[in-house]
C-alpha positions as CSV (number, residue, x, y, z in Angstrom):
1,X,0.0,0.0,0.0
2,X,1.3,3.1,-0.8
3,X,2.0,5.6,1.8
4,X,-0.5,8.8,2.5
5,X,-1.2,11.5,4.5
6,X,-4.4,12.2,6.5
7,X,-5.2,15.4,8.4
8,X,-7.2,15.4,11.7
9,X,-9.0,18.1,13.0
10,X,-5.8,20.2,13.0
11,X,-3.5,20.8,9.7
12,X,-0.5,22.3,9.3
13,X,0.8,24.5,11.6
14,X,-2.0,24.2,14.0
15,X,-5.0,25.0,11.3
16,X,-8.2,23.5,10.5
17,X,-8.8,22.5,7.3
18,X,-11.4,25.2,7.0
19,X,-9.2,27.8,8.0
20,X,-6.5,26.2,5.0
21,X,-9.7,26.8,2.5
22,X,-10.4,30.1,4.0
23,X,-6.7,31.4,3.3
24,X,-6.4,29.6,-0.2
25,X,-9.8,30.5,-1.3
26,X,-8.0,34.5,-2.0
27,X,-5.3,32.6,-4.5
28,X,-5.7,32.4,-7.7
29,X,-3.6,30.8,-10.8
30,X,-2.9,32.8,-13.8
31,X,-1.4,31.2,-16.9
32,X,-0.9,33.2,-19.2
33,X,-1.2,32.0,-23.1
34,X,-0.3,28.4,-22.2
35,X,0.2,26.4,-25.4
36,X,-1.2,23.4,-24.5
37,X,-4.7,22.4,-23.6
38,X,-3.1,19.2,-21.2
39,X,-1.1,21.1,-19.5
40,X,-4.1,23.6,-18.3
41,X,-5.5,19.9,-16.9
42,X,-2.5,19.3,-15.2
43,X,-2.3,22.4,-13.9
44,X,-6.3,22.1,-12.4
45,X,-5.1,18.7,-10.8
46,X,-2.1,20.1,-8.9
47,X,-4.0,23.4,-7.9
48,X,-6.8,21.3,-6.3
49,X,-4.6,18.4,-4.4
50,X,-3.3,21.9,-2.7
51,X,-6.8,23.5,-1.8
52,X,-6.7,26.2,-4.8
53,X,-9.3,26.3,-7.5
54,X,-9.6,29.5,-9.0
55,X,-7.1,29.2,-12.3
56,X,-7.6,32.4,-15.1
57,X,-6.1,31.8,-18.7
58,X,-4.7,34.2,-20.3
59,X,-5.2,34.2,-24.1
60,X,-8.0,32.5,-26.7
61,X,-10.7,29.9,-25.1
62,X,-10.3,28.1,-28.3
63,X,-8.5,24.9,-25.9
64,X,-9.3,21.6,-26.4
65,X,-11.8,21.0,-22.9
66,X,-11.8,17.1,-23.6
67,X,-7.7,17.5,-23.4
68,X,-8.3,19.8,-20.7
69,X,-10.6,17.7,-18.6
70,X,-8.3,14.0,-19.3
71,X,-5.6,15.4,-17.7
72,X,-7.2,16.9,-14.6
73,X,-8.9,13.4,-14.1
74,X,-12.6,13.2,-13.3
75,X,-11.8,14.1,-9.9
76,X,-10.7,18.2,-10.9
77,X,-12.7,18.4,-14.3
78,X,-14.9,20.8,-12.1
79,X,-11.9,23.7,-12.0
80,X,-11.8,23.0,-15.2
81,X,-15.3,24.1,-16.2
82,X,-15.2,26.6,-14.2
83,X,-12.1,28.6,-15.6
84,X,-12.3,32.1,-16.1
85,X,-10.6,33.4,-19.2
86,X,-9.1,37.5,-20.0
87,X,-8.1,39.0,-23.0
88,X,-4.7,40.2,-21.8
89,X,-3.0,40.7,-18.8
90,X,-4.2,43.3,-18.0
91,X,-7.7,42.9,-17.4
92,X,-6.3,39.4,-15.8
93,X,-4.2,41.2,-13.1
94,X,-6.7,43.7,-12.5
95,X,-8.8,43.0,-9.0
96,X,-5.8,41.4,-7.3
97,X,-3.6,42.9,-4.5
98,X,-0.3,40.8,-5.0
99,X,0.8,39.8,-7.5
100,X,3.9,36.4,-7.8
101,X,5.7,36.2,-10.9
102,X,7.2,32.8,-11.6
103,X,10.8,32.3,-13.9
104,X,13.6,30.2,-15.0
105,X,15.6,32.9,-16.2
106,X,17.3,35.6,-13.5
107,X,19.0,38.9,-14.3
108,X,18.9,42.5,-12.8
109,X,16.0,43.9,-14.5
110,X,13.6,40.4,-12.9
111,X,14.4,40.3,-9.6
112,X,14.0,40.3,-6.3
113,X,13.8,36.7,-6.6
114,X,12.3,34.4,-3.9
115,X,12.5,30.8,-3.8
116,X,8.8,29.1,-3.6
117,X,9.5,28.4,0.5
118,X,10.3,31.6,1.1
119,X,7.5,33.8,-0.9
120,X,4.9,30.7,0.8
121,X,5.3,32.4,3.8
122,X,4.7,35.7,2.8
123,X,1.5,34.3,0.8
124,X,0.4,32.6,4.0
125,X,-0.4,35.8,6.1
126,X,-1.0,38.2,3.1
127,X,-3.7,35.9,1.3
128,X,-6.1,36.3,4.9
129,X,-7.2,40.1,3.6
130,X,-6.1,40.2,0.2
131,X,-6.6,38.9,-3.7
132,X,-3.2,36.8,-4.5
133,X,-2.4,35.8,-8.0
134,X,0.2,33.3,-8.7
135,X,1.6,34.2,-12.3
136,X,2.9,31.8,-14.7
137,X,3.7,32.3,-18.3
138,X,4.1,29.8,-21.3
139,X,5.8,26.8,-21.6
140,X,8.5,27.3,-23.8
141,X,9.6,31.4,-23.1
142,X,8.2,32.3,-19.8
143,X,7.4,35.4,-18.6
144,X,8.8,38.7,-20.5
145,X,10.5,41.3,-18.3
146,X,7.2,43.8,-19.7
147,X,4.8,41.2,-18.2
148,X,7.0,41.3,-14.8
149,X,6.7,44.7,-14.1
150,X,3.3,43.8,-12.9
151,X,4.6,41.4,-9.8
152,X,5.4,42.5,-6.5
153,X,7.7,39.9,-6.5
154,X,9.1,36.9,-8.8
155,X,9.9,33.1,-7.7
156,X,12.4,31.0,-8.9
157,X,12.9,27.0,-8.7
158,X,16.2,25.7,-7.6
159,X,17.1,23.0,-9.7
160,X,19.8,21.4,-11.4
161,X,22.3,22.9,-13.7
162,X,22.2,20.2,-16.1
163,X,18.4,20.1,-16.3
164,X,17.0,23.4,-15.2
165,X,13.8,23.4,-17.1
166,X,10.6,22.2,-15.1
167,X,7.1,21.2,-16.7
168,X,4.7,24.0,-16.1
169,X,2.1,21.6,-13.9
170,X,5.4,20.9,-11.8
171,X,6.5,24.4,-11.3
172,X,2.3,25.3,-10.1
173,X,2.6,22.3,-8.2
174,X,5.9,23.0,-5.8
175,X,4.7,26.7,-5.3
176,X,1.5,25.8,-4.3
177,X,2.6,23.0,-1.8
178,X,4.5,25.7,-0.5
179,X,2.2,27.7,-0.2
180,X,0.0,24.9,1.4
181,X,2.6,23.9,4.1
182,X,2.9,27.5,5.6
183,X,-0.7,28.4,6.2
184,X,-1.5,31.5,8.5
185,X,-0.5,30.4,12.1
186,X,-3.0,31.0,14.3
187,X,-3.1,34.3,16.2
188,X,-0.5,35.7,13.6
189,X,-2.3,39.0,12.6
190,X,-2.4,39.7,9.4
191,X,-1.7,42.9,7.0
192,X,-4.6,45.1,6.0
193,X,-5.9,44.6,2.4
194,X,-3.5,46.0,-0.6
195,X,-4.3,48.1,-3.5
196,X,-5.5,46.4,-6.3
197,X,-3.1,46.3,-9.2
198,X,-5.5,48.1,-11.6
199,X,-5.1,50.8,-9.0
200,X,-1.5,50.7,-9.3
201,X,-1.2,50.3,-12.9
202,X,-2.8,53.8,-12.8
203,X,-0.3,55.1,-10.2
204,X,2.2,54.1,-12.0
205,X,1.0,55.8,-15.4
206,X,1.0,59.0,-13.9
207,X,4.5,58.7,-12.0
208,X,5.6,58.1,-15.4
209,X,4.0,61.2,-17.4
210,X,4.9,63.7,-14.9
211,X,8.2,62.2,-14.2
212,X,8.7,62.4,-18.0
213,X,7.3,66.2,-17.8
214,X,9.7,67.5,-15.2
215,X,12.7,65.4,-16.9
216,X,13.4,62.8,-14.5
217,X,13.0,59.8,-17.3
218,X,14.7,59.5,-20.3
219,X,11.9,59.8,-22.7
220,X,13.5,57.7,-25.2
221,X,13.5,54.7,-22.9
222,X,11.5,55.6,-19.1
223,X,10.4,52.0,-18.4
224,X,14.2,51.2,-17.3
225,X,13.6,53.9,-14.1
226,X,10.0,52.8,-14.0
227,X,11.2,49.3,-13.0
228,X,13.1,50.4,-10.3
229,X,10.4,52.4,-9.0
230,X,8.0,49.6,-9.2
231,X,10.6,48.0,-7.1
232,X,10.2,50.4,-4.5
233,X,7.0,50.8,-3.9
234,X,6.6,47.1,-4.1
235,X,8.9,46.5,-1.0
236,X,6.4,49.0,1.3
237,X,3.1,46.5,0.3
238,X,1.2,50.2,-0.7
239,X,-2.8,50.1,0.5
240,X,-5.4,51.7,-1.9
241,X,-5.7,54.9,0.5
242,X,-1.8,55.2,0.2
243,X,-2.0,55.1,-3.6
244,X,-4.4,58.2,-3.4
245,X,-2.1,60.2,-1.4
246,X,0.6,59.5,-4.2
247,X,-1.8,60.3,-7.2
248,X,-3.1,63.8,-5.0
249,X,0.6,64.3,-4.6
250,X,1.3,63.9,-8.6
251,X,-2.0,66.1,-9.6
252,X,-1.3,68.7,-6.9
253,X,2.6,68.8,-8.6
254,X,1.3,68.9,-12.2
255,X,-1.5,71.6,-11.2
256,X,1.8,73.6,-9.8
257,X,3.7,73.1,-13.3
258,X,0.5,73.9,-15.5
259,X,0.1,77.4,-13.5
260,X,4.3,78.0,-13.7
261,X,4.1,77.6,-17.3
262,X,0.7,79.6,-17.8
């Protein structure tokens, strides 16, 4: 007989298993323009032995369900059905508060990177209050450094030199175990509820215009500053209200140049 594991009235780290499907309930998986309709299945299988079943595709609903469902067995052909598709990235990304990029490739313009134990414990306690998405891009390229500018922070899977490359059910799979084993402790409080990244995106747009305005960004290329501003403000975990301040801030400053120049 193979061996299992069987949870009692407490899980890991002292949780119920409600509380595991309260916390996991706020986590959602995005792929984005996978190229195969069996891996999607896959992918629906591994999200649901971990508690997760909210998956968003990004890209054409033109997949092959029947592929789709024989992968994810019988058992997860409900995620399946229930998948919600977005036309771009954008409109995916849109209602969550934090967003987990996931690569193979590092480099300065990527980073921070986590490894998937690491950012699981961050998930644990910010998923309580907030709209996670874990963000995964296609098999055979990944994620673009345009499409990471949109993360608050990006994973990366050790794994051996000689065979670095990891199936994308795999790589869903060890983050969302992760994620799994380091559930909310009990009595651990957790952070207030984080600006949605639609709200962000539109921070960010008007940063970059008046930064352009006043000369701060190299018009001919601003999105290299913009990622290192991104950066910033992704290591203070901004709320909505503080993402007003900034935009007063910006109007106020650009109501102060229009009158200057008048």
């Amino acid at each position: 007989m193979s061996p299992c594991f069987i949870y009692g009235k407490k899980g890991l780290e002292g949780e119920s298993a409600m509380d595991a499907q309260i916390h996991t309930q706020n986590i959602s998986v995005i792929l984005h323009r996978p190229k195969y309709a069996g891996n999607i299945g896959a992918v629906a299988r591994a999200i649901k032995n971990m508690g997760i079943s909210n998956i968003i595709v990004v890209g054409s609903e033109a997949y092959d369900l029947d592929e789709m469902k024989t992968r994810s067995t019988h058992l997860a052909a409900d995620l399946v059905e229930k998948i919600q598709y977005a036309d771009n990235i954008n409109n995916a990304l849109g209602k969550f508060n934090y967003i987990v990029g996931t690569t193979a490739r590092r480099g300065a313009a990527r980073g921070p990177f986590f490894t998937p134990r690491e950012m699981a414990e961050k998930i644990a306690v910010i998923s309580k209050n907030n709209k996670v998405a874990l963000l995964f891009g296609p098999e055979d390229t990944g994620l673009t450094n345009e499409e990471l500018r949109y993360c608050h922070a990006v994973v990366t899977i050790p794994a051996s030199r000689k065979f670095p490359s990891i199936n994308l059910s795999h790589a869903v799979m060890i983050l969302c175990y992760e994620i799994f084993a380091s559930l909310l402790p009990a009595g651990l409080e957790a952070p207030p509820k984080l600006a949605h990244s639609s709200e962000l995106e539109g921070m960010y747009g008007q940063i970059k215009t008046l930064l352009t305005q006043v000369g701060f960004l190299n018009p001919q290329n601003p999105d290299y500053w913009m990622t290192h501003i991104r950066r910033f403000f992704n290591r203070t975990s901004l709320l909505a209200r503080d993402v007003k301040i900034i935009r007063g801030i910006c109007r106020q400053i650009q109501w102060y140049i229009n009158q200057k120049n008048t």
